[in-house]
C-alpha positions in Angstrom: -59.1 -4.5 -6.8 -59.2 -1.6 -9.4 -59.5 0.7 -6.2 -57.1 -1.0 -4.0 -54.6 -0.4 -7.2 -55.7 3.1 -7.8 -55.2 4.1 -3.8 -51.2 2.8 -4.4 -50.6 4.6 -7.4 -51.8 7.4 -5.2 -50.3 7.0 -2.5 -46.6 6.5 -4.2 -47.4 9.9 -6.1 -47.8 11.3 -2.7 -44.8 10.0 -0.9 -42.7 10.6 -4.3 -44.0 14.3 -4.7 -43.2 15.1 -0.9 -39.1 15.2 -1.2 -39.4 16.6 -4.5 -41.8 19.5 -3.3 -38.6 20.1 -0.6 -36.0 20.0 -2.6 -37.9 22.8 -4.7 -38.6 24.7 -1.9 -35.0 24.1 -0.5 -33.7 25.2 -3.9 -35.7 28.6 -4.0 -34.1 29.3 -0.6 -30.9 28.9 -1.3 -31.4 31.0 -4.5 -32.9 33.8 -2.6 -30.2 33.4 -0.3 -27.1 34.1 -2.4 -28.9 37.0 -4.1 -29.3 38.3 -0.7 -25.6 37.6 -0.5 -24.6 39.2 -4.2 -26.8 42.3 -3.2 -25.2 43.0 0.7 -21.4 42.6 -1.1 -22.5 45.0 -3.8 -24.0 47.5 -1.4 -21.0 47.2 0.5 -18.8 47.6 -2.2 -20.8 50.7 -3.4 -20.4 52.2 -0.2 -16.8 51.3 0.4 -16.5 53.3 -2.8 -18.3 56.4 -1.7 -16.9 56.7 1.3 -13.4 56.8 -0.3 -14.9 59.4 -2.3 -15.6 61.6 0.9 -12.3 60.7 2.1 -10.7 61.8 -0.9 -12.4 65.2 -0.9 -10.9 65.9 2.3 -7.5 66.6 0.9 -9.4 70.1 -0.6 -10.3 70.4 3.2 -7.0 70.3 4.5 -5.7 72.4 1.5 -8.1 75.2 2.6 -7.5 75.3 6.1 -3.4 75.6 5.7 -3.7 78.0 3.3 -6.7 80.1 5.0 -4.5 80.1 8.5 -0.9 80.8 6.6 0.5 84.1 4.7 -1.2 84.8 1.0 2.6 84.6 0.0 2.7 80.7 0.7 -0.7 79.8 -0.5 0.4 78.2 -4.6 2.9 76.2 -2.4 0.6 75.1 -0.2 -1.7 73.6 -2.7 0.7 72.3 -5.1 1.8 70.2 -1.6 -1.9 68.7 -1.3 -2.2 67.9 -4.3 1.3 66.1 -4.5 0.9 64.4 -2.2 -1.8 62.8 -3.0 -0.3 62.1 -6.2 2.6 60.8 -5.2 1.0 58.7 -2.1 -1.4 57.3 -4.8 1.5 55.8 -6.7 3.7 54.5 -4.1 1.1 53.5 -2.0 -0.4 51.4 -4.8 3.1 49.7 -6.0 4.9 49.2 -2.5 2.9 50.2 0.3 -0.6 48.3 0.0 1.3 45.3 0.0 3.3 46.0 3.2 0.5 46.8 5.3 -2.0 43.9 4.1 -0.1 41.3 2.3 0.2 38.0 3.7 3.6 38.5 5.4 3.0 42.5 5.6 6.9 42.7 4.1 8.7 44.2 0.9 9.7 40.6 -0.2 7.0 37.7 -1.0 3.5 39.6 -0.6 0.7 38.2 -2.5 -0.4 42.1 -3.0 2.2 43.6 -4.3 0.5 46.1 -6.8 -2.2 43.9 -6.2 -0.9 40.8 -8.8 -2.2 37.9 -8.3 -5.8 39.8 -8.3 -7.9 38.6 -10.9 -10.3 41.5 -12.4 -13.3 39.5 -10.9 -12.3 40.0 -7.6 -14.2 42.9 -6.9 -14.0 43.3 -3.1 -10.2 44.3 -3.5 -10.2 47.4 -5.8 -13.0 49.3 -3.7 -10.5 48.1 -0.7 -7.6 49.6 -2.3 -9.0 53.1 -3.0 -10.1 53.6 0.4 -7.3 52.4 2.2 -5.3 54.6 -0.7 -7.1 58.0 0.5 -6.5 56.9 4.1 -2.6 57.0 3.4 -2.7 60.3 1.8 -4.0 61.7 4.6 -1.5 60.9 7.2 1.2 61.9 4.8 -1.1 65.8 4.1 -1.2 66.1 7.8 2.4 67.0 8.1 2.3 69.7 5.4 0.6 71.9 7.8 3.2 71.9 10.5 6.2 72.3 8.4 4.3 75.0 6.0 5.7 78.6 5.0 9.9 77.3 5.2 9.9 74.4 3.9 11.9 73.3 0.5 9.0 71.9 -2.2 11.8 69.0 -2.8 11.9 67.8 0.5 8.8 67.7 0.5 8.1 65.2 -2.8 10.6 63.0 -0.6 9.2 62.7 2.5 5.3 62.8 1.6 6.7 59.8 -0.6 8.5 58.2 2.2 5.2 58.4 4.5 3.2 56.5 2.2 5.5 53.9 0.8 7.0 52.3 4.2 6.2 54.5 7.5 2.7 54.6 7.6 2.1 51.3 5.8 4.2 48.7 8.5 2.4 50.6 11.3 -0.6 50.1 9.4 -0.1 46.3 9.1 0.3 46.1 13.4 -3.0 47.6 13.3 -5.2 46.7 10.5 -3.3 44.2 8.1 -5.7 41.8 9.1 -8.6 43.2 7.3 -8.0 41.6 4.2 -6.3 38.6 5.0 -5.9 37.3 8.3 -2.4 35.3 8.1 0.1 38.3 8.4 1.5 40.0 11.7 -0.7 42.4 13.0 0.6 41.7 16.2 -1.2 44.6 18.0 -4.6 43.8 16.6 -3.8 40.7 18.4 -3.2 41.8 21.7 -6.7 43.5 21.0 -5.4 47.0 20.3 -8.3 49.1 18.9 -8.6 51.8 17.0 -11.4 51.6 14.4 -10.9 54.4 12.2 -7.3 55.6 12.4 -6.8 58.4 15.6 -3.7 56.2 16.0 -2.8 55.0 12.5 -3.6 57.7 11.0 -3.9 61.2 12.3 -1.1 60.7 15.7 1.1 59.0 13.1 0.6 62.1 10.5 0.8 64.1 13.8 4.4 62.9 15.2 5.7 62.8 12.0 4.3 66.4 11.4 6.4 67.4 15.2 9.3 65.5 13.9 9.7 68.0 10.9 8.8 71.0 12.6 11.1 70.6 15.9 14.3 69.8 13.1 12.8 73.1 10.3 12.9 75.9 13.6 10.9 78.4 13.2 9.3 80.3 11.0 11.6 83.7 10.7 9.9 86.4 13.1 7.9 84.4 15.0 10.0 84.4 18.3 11.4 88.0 19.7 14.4 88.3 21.1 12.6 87.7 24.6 11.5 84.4 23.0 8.2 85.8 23.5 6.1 83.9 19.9 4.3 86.5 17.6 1.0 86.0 16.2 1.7 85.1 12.6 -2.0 85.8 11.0 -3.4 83.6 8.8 -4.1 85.5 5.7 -7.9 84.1 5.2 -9.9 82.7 7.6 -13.4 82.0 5.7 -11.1 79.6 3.6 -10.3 78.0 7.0 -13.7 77.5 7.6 -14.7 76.1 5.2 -11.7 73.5 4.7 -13.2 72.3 8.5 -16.9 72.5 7.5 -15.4 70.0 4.0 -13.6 67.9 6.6 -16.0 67.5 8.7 -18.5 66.3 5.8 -15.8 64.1 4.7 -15.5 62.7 7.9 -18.5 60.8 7.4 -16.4 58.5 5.1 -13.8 58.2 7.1 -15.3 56.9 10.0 -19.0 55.0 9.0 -17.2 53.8 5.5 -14.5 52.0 8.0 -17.5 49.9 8.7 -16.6 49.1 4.5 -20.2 47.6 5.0 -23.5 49.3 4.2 -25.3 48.2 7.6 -27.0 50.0 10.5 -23.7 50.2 12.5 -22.4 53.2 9.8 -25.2 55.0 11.2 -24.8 54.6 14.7 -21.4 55.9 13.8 -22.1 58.7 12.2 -24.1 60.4 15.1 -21.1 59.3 17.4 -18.9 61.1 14.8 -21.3 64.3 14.7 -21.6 64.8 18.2 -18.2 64.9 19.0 -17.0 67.2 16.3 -20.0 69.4 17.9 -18.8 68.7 21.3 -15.1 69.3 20.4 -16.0 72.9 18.6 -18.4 74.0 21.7 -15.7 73.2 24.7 -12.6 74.8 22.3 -14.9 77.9 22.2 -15.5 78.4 25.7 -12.0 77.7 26.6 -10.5 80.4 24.2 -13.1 82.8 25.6 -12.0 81.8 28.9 -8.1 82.2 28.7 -7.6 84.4 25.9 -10.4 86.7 27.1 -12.1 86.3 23.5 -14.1 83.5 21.6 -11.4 83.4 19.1 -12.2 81.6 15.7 -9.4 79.8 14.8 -9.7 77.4 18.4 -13.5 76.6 17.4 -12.1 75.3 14.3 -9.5 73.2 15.4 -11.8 72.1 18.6 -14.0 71.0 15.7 -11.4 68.9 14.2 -9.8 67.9 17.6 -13.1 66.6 18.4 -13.3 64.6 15.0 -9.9 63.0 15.4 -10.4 61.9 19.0 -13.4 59.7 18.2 -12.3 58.3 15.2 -10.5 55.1 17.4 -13.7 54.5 19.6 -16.7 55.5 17.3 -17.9 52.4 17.2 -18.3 51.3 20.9 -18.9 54.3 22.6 -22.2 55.9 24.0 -23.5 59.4 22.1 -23.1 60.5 25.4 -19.6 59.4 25.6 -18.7 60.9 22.2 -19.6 64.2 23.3 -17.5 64.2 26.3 -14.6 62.4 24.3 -15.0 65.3 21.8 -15.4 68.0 24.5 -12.1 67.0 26.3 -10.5 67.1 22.9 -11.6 70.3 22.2 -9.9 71.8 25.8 -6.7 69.9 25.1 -6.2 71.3 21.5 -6.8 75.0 23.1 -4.0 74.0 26.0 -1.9 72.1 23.5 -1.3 74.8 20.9 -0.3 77.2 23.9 2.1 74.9 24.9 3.6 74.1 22.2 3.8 78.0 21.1 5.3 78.9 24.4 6.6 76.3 26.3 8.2 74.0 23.8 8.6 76.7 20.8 7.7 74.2 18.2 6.2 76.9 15.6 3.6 74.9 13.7 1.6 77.8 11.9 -2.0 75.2 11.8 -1.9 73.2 15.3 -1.7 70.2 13.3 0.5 68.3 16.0 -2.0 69.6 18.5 -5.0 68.6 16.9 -3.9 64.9 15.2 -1.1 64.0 17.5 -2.6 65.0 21.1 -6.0 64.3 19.9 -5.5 61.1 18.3 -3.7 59.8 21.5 -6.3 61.1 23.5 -8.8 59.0 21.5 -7.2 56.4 21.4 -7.1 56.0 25.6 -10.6 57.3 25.1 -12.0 54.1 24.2 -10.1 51.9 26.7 -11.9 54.4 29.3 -15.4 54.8 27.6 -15.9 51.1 25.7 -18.9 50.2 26.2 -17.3 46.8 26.2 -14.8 46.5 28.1 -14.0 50.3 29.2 -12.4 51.1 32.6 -15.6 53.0 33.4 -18.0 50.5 32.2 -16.2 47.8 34.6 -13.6 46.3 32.2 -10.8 47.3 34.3 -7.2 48.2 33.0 -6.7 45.7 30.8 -8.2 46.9 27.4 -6.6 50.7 28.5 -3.4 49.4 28.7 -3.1 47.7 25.4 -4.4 51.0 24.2 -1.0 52.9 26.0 1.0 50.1 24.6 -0.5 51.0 20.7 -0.1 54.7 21.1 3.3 54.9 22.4 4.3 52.3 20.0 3.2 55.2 17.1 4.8 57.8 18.8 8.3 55.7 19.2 7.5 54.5 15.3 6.3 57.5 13.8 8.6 60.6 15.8 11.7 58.5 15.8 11.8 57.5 11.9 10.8 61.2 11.6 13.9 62.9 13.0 16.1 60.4 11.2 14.1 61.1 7.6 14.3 64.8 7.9 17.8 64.8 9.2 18.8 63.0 6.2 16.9 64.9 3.8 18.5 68.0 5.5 21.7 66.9 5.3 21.4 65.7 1.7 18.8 67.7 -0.8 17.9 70.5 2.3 14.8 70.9 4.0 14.6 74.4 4.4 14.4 77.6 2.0 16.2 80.4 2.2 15.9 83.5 4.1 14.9 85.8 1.4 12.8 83.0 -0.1 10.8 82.3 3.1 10.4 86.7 3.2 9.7 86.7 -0.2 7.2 84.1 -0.2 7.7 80.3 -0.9 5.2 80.9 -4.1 7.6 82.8 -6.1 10.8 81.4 -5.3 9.9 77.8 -5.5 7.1 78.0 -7.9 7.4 81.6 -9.4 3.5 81.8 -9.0 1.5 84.3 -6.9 -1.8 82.7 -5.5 -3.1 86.3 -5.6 -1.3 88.4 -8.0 -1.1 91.7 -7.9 -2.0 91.7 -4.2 1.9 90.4 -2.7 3.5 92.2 0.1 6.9 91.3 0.4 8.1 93.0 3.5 6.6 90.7 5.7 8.8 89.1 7.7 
């Protein structure tokens, strides 16, 4: 009997210390789970960050490549323009413009984001959000600096860099990507499956039309077209500073398209060879084409062709092959070689960087890239038409957006405050009469015209 006892007492241990011996085991799972879960959010967060950081540094790079390919005489004006705009796109973008392109109803009135209230401090994901989205807008508004640069009124500028970040590029932001923070808003083109994954659309063709808006309604700079209407080479005063604004944008490109992944995974990787081998594609392809038609292997194509390349596979750097980023980086770096020509001598838009030829032709041209090259979905990976029209329908929607509020915002800044300096300030130098700096004092010649 004492046995028969001594087997049930051991027997309900058993069949009590099963379930608990579970629930243990299920607890230490779901504990190692969520701090598998706290640790991806904070990587991602910390790489969110970082990549902002990159993207942020770039405004340097575009500082040094408009003032290497413009006049010494220009070059305090130039910088003071990157760096405002910045500042000013940081402010506007924070208090008006983050809420139009990701709040709930992605308008002026009723956002949940406006300057972010509602946020509580221990919402973490949103801040790391808000800077890198924040360095995104600044540069689409710096791109058009380097189209309108050497004529153009420091004023005007405040007011249309502001203008860009607090409404133009946000509401074309919110068709595209206001569902990346909340997914109840009107991003009607994401919808329709529109992609562009890193901003060759939102960003650089909408900096890019805006930047052909302004400098079809400035004219030219003075002396750049004979009497013939032949254009004149206007030199840039320092191309080593060129350079290396590219070789600093081309580094901080590696924020701006793995950091859209705003997740530290594998995939910002695979993105960041796609990136690479385009820019290098893009430089090699603008080379041999210069050497080709200009009958020299002229420097300042192989830099934009390495930025053309850059922009055009910032839409699809995410589905495409390495092999198709090199060839969607090659065409780009042939098109920004024909583009700039074209625009010098068929059109006679004087834009003294190629800024429209590298961000607006290339971004479009990146944009159709991926409904070509997707790996899903592509025309030439058997997806048909389908996803390449929804990527005309985006694009031309940014040109319509971005070139027609463009004419009408520098019209009206024209006709109001003025948009462009005088003649014997833009011979004279923008430095001195709008700044009364010299970049390099002691070196000025004022008799260029």
């Amino acid at each position: 009997m004492k046995k028969l006892r001594f087997y049930l007492i051991f027997l309900i241990l058993v069949v009590l210390a099963v379930p608990a011996a579970t629930f243990a085991a299920e607890s230490e799972t779901s504990a190692v789970e969520t701090i598998k879960e706290e640790l991806q959010a904070n990587i991602n967060i910390v790489w969110t960050c970082i990549a902002a950081f990159l993207v942020f540094f770039m405004q340097a790079g575009f500082a040094m490549v408009e003032t290497g390919f413009t006049r010494a005489k220009n070059s305090a004006n130039i910088l003071m323009k990157n760096l405002m705009d910045f500042v000013i796109g940081s402010l506007v973008f924070f208090l008006v413009g983050f809420g139009l392109m990701f709040g709930a109803t992605n308008g002026l009135f009723g956002t949940s984001l406006f300057a972010l209230s509602g946020t509580e401090p221990g919402t973490h994901w949103n801040w790391p959000f808000l800077i890198f989205q924040t360095v995104f807008a600044a540069t689409a508004a710096t791109i058009v600096s380097g189209a309108m640069a050497e004529r153009t009124k420091f004023i005007s500028y405040l007011i249309y860099s502001g203008v860009i970040s607090l409404f133009i590029y946000p509401i074309f932001g919110s068709w595209v990507w206001g569902n990346l923070l909340l997914t109840d808003n009107n991003s009607w083109l994401a919808k329709m499956g529109f992609h562009d994954f890193a901003g060759s659309t939102v960003v650089h063709s909408i900096g890019g039309w805006l930047a052909l808006a302004g400098a079809i309604t400035l004219g030219p700079r003075l002396g750049k077209y004979g009497p013939n209407g032949k254009p004149r080479a206007i030199l840039g005063h320092n191309l080593p500073l060129a350079a290396l604004g590219v070789f600093i944008l081309w580094f901080g490109w590696v924020g701006f398209n793995p950091g859209s992944t705003t997740a530290g995974n594998g995939l910002a990787g695979y993105i960041a060879v796609t990136t690479n081998l385009a820019a290098a594609g893009g430089a090699l392809t603008a080379l041999i084409t210069s050497w080709v038609v200009l009958k020299k292997p002229e420097i300042s194509m192989a830099l934009n062709g390495t930025l053309a390349g850059l922009v055009a596979i910032t839409a699809p750097c995410d589905g495409v092959s390495p092999i198709s980023a090199i060839i969607i980086g090659g065409v780009g770096g042939i098109l920004v070689v024909f583009s700039v020509l074209f625009f010098d001598y068929v059109l006679k838009v004087d834009d003294p960087v190629g800024a429209v030829s590298v961000h607006a032709i290339n971004g479009l041209w990146g944009t159709l890239s991926y409904g070509l090259f997707a790996i899903n979905g592509g025309l030439f990976y058997g997806g048909g038409f389908k996803q390449l029209g929804v990527q005309v329908l985006g694009a031309a929607t940014a040109f319509v957006w971005a070139f027609g509020l463009g004419l009408i915002l520098f019209r009206i800044i024209g006709k109001t405050v003025g948009l462009r300096v005088s003649a014997e300030e833009e011979i004279k130098g923008l430095d001195i009469g709008e700044h009364g700096n010299e970049a390099y004092s002691g070196f000025q010649i004022f008799t260029t015209a």
